[in-house]
PyMOL Python script that loads the backbone (N, CA, C, O; Angstrom):
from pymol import cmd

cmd.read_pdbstr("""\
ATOM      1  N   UNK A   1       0.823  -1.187   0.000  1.00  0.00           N
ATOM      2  CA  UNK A   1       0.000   0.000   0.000  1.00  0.00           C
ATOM      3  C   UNK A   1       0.871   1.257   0.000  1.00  0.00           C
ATOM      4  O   UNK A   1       0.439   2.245  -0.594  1.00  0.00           O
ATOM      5  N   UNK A   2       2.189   1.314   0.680  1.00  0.00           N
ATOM      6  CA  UNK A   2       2.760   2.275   0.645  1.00  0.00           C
ATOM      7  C   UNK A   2       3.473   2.336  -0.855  1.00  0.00           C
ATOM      8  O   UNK A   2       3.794   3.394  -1.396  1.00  0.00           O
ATOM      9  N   UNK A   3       3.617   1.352  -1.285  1.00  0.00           N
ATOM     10  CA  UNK A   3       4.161   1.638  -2.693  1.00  0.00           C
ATOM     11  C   UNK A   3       3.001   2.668  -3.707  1.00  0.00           C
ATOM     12  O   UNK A   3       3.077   3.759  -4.271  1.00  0.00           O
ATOM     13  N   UNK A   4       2.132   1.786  -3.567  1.00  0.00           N
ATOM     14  CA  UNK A   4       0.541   2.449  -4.139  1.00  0.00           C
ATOM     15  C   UNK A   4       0.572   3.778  -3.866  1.00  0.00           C
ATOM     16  O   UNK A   4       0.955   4.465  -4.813  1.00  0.00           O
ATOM     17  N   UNK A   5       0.288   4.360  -2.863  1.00  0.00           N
ATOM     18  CA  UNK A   5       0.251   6.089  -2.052  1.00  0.00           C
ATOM     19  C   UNK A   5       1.351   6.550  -2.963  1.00  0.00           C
ATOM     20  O   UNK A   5       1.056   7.334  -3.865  1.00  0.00           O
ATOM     21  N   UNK A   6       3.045   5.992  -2.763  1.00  0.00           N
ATOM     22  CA  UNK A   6       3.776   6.791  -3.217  1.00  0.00           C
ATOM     23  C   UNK A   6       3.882   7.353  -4.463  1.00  0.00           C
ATOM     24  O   UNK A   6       4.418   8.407  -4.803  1.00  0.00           O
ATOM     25  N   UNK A   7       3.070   6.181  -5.361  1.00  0.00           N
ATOM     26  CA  UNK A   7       3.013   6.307  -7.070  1.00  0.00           C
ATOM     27  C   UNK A   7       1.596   7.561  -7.242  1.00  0.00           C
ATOM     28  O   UNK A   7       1.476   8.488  -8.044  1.00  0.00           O
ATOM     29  N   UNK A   8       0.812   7.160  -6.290  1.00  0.00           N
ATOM     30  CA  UNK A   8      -0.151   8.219  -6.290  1.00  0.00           C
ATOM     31  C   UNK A   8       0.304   9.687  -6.274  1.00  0.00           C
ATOM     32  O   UNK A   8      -0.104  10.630  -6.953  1.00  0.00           O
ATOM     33  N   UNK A   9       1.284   9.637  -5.295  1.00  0.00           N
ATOM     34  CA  UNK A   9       1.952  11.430  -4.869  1.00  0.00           C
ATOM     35  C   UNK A   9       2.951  11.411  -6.209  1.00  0.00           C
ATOM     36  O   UNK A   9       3.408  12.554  -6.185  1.00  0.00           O
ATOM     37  N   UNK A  10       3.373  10.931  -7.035  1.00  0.00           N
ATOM     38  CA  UNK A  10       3.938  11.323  -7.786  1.00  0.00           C
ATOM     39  C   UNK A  10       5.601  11.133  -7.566  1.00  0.00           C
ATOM     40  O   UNK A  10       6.509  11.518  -8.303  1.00  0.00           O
ATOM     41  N   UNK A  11       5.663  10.496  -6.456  1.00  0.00           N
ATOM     42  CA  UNK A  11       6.797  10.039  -5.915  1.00  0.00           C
ATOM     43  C   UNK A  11       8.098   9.280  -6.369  1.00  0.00           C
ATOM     44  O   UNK A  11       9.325   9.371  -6.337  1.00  0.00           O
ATOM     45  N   UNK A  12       7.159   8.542  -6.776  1.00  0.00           N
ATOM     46  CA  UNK A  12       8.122   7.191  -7.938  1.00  0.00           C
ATOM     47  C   UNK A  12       7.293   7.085  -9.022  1.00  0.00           C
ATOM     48  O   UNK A  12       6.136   7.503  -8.982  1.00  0.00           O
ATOM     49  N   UNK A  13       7.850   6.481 -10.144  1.00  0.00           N
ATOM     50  CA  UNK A  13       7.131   5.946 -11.194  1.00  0.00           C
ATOM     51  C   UNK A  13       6.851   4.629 -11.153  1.00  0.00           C
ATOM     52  O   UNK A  13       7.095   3.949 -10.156  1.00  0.00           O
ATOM     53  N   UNK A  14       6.204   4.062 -12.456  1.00  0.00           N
ATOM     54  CA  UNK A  14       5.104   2.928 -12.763  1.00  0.00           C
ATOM     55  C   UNK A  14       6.473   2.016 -12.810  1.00  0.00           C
ATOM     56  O   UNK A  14       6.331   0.849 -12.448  1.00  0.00           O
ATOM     57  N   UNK A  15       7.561   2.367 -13.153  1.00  0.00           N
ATOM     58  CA  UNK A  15       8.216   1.303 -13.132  1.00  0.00           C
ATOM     59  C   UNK A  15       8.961   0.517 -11.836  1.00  0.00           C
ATOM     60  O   UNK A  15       9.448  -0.601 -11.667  1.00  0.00           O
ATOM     61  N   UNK A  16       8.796   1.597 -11.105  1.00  0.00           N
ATOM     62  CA  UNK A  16       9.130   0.740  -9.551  1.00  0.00           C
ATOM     63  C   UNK A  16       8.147   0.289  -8.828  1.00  0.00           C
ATOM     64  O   UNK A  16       8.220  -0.700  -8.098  1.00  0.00           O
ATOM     65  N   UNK A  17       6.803   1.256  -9.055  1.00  0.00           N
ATOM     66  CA  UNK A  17       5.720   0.178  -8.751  1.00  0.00           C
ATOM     67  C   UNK A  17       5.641  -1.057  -9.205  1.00  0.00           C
ATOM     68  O   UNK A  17       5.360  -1.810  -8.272  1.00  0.00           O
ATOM     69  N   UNK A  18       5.780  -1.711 -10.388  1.00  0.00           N
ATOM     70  CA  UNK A  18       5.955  -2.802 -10.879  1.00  0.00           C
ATOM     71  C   UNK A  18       6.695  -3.837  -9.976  1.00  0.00           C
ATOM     72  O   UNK A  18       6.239  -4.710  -9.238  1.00  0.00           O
ATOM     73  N   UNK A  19       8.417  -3.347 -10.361  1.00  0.00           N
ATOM     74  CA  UNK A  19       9.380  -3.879  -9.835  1.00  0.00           C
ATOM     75  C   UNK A  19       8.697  -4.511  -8.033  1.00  0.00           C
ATOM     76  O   UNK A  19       8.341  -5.615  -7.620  1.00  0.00           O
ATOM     77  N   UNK A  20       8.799  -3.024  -7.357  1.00  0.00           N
ATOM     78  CA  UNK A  20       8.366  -3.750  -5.891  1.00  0.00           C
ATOM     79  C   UNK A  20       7.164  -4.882  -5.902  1.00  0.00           C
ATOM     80  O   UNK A  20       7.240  -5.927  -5.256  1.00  0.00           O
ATOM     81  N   UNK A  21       6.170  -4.559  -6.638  1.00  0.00           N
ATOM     82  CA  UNK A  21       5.140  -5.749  -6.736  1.00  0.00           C
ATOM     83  C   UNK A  21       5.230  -7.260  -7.129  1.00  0.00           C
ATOM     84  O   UNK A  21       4.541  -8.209  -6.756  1.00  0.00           O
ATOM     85  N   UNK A  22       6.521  -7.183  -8.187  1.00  0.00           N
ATOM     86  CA  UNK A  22       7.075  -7.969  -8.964  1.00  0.00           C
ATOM     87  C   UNK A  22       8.000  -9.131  -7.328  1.00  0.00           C
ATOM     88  O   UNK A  22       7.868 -10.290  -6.935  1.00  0.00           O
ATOM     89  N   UNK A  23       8.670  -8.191  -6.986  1.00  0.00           N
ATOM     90  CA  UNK A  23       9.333  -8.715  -5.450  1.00  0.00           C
ATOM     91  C   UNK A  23       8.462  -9.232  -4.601  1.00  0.00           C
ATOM     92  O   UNK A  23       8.799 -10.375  -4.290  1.00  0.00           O
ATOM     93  N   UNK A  24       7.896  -9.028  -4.307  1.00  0.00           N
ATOM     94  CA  UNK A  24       6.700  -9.218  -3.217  1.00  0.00           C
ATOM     95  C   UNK A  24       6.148 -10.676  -3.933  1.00  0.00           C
ATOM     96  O   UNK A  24       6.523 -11.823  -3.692  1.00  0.00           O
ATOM     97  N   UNK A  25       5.443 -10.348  -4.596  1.00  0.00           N
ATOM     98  CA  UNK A  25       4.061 -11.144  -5.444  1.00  0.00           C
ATOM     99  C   UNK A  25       5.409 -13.065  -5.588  1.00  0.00           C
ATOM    100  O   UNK A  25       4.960 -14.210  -5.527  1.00  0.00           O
ATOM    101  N   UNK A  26       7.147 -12.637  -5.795  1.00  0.00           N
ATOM    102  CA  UNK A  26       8.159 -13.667  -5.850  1.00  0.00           C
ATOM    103  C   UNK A  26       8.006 -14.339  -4.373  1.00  0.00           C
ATOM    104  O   UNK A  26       7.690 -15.493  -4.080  1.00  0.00           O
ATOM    105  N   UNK A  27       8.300 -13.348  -3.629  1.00  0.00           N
ATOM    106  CA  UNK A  27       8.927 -13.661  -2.121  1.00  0.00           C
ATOM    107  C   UNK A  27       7.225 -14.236  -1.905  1.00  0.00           C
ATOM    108  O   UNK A  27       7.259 -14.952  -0.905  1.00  0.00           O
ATOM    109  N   UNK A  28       6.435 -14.210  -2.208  1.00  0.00           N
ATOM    110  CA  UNK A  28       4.795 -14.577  -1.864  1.00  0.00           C
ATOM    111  C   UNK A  28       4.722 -14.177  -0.545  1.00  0.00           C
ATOM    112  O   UNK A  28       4.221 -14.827   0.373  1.00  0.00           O
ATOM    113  N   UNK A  29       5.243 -13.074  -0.476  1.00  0.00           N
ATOM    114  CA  UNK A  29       4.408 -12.093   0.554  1.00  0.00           C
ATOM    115  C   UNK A  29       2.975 -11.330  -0.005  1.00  0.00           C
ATOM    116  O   UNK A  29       2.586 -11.104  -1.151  1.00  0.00           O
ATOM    117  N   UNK A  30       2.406 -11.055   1.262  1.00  0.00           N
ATOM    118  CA  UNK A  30       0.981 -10.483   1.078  1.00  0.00           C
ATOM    119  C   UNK A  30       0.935  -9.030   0.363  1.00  0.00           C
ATOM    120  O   UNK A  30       1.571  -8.113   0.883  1.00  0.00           O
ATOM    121  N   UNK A  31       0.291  -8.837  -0.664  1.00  0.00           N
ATOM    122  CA  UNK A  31       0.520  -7.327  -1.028  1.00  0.00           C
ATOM    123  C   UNK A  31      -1.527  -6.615  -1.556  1.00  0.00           C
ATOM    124  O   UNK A  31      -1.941  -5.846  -2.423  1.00  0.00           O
ATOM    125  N   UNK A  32      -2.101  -7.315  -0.609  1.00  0.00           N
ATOM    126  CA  UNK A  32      -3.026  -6.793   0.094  1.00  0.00           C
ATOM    127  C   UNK A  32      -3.744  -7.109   1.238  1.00  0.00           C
ATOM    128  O   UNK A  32      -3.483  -8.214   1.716  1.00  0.00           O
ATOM    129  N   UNK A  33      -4.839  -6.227   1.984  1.00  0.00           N
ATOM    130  CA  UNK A  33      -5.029  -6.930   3.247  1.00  0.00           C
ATOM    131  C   UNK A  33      -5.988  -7.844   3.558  1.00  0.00           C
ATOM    132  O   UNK A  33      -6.900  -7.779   2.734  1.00  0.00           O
ATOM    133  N   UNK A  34      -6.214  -8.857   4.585  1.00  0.00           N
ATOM    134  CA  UNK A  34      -7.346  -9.104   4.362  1.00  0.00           C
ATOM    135  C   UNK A  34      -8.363  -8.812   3.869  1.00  0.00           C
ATOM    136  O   UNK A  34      -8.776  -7.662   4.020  1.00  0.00           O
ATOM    137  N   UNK A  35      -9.004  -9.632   3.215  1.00  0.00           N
ATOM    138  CA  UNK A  35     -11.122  -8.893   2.682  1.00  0.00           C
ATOM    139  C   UNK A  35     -12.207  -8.424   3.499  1.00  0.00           C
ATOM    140  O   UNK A  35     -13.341  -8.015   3.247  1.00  0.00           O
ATOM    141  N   UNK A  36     -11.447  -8.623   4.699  1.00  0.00           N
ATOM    142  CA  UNK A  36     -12.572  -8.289   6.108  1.00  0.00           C
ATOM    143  C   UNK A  36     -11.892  -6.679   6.344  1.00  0.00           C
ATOM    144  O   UNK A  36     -12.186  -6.082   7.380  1.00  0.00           O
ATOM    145  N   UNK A  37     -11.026  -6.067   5.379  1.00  0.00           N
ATOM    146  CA  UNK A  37     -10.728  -5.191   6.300  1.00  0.00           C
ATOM    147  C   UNK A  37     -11.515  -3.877   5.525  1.00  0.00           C
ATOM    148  O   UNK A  37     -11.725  -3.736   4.320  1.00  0.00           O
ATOM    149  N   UNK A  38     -11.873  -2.961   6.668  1.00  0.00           N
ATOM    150  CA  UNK A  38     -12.807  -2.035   5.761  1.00  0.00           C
ATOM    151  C   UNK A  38     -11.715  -0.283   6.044  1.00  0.00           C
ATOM    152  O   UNK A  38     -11.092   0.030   7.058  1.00  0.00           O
ATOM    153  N   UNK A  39     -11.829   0.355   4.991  1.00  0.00           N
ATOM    154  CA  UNK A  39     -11.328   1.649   5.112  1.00  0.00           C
ATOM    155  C   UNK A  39     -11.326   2.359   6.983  1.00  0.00           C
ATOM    156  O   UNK A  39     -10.408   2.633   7.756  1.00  0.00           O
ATOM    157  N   UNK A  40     -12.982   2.439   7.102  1.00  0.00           N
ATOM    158  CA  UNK A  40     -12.429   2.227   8.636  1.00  0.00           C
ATOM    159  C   UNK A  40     -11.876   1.664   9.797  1.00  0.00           C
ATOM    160  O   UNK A  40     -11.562   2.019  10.933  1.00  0.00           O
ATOM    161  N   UNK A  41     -11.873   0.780   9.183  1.00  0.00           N
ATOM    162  CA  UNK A  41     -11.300  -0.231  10.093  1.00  0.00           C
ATOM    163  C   UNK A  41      -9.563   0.281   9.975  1.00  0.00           C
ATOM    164  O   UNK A  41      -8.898   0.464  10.995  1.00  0.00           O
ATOM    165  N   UNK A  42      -9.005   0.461   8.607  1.00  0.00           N
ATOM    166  CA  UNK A  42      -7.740   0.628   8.693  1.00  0.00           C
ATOM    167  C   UNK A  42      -7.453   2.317   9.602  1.00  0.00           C
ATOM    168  O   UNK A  42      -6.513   2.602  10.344  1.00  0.00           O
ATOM    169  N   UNK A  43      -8.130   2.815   9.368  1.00  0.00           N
ATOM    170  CA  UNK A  43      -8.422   3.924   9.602  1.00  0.00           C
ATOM    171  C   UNK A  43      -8.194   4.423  10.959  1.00  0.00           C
ATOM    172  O   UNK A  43      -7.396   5.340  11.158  1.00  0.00           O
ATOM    173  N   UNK A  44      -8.925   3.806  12.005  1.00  0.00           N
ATOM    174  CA  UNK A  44      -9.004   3.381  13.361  1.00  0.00           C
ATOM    175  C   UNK A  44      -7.691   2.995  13.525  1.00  0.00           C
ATOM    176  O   UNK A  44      -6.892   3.904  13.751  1.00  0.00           O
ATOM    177  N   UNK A  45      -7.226   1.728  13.460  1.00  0.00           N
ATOM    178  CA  UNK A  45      -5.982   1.290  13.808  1.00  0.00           C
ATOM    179  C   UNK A  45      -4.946   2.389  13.253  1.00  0.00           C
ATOM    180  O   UNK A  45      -4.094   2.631  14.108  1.00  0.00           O
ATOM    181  N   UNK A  46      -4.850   2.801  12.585  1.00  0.00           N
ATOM    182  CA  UNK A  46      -3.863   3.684  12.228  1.00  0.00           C
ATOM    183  C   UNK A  46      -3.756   5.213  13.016  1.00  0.00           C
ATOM    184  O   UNK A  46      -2.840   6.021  13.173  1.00  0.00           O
ATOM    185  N   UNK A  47      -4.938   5.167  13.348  1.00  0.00           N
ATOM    186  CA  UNK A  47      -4.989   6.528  14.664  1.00  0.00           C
ATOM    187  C   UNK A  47      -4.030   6.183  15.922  1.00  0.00           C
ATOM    188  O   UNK A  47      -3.513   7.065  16.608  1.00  0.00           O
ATOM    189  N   UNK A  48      -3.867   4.912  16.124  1.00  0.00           N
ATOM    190  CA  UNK A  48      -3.105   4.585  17.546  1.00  0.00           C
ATOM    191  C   UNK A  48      -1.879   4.177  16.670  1.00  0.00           C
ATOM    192  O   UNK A  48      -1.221   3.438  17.404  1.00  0.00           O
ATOM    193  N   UNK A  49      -1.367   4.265  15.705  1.00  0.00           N
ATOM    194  CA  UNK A  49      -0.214   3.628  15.444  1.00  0.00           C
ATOM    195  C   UNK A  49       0.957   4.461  15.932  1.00  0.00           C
ATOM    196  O   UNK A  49       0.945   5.684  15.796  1.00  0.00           O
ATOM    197  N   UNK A  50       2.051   3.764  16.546  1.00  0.00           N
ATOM    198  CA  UNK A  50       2.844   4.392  17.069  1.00  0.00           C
ATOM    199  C   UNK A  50       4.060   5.707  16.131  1.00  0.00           C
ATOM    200  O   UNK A  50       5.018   6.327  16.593  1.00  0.00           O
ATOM    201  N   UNK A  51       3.689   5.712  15.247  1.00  0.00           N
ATOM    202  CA  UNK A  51       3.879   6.977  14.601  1.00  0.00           C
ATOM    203  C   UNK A  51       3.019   8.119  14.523  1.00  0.00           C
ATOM    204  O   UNK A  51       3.258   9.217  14.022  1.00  0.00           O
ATOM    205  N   UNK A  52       1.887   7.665  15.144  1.00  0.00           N
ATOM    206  CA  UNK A  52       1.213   9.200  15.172  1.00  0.00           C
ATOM    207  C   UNK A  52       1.684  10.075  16.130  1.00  0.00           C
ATOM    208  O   UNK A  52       1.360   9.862  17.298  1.00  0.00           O
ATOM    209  N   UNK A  53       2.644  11.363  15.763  1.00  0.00           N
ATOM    210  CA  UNK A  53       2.783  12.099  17.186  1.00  0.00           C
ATOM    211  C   UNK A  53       2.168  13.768  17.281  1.00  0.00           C
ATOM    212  O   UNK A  53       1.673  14.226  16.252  1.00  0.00           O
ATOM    213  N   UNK A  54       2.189  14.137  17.811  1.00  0.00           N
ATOM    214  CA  UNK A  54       1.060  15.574  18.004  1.00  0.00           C
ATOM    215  C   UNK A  54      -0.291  15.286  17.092  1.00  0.00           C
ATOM    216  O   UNK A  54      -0.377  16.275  16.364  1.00  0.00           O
ATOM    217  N   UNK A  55      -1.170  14.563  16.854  1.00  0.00           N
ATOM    218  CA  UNK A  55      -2.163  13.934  16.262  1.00  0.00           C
ATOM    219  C   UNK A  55      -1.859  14.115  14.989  1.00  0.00           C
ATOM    220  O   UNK A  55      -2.786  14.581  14.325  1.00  0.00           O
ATOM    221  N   UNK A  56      -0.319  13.786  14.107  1.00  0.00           N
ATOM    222  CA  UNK A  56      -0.555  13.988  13.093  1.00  0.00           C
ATOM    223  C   UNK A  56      -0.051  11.969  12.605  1.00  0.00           C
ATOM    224  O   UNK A  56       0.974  11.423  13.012  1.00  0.00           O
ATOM    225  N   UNK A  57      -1.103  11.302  11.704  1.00  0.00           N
ATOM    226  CA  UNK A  57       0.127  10.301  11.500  1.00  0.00           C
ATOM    227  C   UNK A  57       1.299  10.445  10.364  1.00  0.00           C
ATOM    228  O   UNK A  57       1.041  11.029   9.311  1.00  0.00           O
ATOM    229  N   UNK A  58       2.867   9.776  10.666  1.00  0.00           N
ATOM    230  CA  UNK A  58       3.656   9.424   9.891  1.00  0.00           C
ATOM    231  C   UNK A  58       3.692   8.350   9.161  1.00  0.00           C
ATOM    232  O   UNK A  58       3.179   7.325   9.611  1.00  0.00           O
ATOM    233  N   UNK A  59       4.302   8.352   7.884  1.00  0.00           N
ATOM    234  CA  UNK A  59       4.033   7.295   7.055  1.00  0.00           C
ATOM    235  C   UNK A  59       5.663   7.147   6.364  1.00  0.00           C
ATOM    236  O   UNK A  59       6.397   8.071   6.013  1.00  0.00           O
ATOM    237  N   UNK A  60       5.959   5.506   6.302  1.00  0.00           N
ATOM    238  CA  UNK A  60       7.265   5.784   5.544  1.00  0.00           C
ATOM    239  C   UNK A  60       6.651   5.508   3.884  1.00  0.00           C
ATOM    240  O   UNK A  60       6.018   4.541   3.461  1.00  0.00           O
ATOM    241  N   UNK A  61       6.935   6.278   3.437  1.00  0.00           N
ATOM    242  CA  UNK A  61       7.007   6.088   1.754  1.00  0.00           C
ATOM    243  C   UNK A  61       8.177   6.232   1.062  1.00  0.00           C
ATOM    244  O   UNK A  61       9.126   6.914   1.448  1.00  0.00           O
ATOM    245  N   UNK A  62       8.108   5.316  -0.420  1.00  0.00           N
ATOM    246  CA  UNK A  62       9.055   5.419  -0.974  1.00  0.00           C
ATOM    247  C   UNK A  62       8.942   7.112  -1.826  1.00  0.00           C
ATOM    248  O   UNK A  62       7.967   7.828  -2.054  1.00  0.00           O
ATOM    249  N   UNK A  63      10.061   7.238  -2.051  1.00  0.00           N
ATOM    250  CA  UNK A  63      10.541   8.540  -2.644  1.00  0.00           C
ATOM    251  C   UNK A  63      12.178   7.932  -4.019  1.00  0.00           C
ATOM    252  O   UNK A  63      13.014   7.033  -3.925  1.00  0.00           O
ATOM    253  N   UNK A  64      11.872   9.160  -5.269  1.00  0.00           N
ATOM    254  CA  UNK A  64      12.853   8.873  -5.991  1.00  0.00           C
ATOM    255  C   UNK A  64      13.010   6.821  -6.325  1.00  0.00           C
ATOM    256  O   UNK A  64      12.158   5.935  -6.390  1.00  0.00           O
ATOM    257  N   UNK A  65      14.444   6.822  -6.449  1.00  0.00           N
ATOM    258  CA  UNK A  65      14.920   5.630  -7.233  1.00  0.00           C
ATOM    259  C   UNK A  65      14.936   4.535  -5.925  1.00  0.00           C
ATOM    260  O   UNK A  65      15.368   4.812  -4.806  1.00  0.00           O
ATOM    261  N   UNK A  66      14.302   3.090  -6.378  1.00  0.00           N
ATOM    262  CA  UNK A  66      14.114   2.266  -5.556  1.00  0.00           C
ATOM    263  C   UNK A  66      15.046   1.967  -4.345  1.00  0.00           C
ATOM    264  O   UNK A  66      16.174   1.665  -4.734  1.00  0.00           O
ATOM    265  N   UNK A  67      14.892   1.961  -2.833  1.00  0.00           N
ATOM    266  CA  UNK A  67      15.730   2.189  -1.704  1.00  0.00           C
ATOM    267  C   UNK A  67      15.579   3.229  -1.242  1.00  0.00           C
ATOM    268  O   UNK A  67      15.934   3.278  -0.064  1.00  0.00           O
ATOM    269  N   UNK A  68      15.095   4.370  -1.751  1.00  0.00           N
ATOM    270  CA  UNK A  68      15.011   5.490  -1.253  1.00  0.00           C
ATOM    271  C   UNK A  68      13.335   5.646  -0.182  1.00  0.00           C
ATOM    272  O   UNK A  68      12.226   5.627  -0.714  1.00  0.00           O
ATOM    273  N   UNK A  69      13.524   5.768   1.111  1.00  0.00           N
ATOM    274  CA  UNK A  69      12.197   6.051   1.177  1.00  0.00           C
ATOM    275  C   UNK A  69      12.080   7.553   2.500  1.00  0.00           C
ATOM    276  O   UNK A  69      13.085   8.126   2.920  1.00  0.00           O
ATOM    277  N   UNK A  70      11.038   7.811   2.810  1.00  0.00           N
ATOM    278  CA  UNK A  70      11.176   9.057   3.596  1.00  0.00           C
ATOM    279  C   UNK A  70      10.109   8.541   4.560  1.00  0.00           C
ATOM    280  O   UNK A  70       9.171   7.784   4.309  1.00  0.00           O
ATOM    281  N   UNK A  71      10.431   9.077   5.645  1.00  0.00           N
ATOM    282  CA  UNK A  71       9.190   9.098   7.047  1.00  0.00           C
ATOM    283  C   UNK A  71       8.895  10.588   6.939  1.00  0.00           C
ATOM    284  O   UNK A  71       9.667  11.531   6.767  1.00  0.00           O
ATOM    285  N   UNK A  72       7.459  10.546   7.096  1.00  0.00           N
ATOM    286  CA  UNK A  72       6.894  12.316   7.123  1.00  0.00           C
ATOM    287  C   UNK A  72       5.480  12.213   7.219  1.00  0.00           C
ATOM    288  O   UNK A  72       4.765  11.212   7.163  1.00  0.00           O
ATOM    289  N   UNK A  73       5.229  13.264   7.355  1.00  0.00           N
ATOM    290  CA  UNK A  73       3.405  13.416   7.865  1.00  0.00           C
ATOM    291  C   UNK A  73       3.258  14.375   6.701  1.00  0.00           C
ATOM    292  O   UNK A  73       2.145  14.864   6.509  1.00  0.00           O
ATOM    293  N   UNK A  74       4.167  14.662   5.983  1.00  0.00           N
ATOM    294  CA  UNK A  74       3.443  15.851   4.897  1.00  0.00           C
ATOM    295  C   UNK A  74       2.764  15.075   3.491  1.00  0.00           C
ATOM    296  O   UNK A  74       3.061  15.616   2.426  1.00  0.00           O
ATOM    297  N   UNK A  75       2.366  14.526   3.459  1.00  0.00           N
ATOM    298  CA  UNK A  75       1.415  14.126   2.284  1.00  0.00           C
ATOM    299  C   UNK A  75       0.366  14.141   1.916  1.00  0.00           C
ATOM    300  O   UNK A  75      -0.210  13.912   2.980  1.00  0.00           O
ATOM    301  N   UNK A  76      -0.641  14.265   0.968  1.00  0.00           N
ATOM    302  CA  UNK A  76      -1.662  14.393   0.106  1.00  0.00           C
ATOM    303  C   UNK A  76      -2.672  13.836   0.979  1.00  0.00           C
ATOM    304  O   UNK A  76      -2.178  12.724   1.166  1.00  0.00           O
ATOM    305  N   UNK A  77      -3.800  13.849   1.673  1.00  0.00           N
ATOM    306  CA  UNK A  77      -4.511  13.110   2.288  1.00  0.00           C
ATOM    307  C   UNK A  77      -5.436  12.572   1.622  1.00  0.00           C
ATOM    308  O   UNK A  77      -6.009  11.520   1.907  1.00  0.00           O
ATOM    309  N   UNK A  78      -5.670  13.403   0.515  1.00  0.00           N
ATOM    310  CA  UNK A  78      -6.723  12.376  -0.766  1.00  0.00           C
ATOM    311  C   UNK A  78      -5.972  11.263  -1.285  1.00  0.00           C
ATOM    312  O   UNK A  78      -6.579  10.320  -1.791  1.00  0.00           O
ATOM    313  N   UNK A  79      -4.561  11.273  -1.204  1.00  0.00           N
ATOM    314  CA  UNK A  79      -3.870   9.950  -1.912  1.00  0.00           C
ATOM    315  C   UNK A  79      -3.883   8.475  -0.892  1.00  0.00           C
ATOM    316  O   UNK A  79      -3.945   7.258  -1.066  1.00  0.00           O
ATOM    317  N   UNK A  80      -3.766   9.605   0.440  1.00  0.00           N
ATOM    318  CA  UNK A  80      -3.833   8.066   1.766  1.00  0.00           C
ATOM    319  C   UNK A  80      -5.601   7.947   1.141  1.00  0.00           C
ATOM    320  O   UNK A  80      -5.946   6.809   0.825  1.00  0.00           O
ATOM    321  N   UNK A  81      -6.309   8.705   1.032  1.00  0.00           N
ATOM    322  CA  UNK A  81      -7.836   7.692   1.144  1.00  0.00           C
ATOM    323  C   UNK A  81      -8.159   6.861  -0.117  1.00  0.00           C
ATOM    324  O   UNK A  81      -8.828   5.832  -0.203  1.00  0.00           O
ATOM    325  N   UNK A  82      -7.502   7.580  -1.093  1.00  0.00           N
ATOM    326  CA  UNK A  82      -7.888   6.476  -2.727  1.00  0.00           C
ATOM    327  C   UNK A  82      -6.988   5.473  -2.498  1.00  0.00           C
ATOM    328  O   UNK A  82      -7.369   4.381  -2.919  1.00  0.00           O
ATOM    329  N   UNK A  83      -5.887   5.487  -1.952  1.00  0.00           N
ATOM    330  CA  UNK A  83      -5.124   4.516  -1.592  1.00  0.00           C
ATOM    331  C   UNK A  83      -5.738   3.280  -0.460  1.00  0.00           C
ATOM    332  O   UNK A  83      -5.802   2.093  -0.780  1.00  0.00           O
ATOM    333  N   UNK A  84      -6.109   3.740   0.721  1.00  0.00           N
ATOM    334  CA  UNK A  84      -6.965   2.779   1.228  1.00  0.00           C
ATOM    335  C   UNK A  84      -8.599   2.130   0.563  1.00  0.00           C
ATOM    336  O   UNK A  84      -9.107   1.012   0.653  1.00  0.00           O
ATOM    337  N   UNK A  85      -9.159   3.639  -0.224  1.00  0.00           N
ATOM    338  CA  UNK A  85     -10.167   2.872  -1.199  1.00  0.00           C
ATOM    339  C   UNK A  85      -9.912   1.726  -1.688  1.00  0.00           C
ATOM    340  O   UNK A  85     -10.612   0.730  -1.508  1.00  0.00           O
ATOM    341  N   UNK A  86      -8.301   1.799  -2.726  1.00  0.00           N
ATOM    342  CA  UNK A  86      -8.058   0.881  -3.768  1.00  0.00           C
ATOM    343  C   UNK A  86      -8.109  -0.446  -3.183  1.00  0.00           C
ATOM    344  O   UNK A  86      -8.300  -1.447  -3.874  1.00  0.00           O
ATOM    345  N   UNK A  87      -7.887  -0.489  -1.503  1.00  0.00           N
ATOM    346  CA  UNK A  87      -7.221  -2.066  -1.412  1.00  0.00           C
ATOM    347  C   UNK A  87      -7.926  -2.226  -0.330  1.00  0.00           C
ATOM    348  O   UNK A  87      -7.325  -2.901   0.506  1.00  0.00           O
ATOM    349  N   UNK A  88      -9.661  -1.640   0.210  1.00  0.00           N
ATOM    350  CA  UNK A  88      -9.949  -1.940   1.060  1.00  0.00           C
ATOM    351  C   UNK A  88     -11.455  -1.701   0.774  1.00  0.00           C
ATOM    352  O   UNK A  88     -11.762  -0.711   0.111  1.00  0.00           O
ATOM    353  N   UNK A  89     -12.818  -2.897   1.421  1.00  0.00           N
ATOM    354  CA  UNK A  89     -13.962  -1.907   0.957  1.00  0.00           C
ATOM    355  C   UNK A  89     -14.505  -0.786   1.818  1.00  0.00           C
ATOM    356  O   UNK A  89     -14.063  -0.705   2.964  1.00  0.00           O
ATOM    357  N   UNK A  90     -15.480   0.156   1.374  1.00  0.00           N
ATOM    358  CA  UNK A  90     -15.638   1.087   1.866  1.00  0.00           C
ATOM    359  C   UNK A  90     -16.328   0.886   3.259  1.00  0.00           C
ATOM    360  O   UNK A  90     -16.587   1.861   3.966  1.00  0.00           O
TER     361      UNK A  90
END
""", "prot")
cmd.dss("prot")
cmd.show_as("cartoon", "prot")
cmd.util.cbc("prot")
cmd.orient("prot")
């Protein structure tokens, strides 16, 4: 999902989205969440996540050429919600 957000912000391109998916989807790690999970639901849990500090949450995303990623609270908040849209139901 954080790959997803980051391609959303304009962060990285389609081709490292690929690549990381390409890794994942090998290693048969999970690269979505359960079907029980609903936008609020992620939503909720992510209010207590231990990166939220002065009520803002942090998120690590990738940034630039693959390896590169950044921790920050400054991002697009329409991209975190189409982003949880994409991979969660409403």
């Amino acid at each position: 999902m954080a790959v997803d957000m980051s391609y959303r912000l304009g962060w990285i391109d389609s081709s490292i989205m690929k690549r990381v998916n390409d890794i994942l989807q090998r290693a048969k790690l999970p690269t979505a969440p359960p079907e029980t999970m609903t936008v609020e639901m992620f939503k909720s849990v992510m209010a207590v996540d231990k990166k939220v500090a002065d009520g803002l949450l942090r998120l690590i995303l990738l940034e630039g050429p693959l390896g590169n990623c950044v921790f920050t609270g400054e991002y697009d908040r329409k991209a975190l919600d189409d982003t949880l849209s994409a991979f969660c139901k409403s």
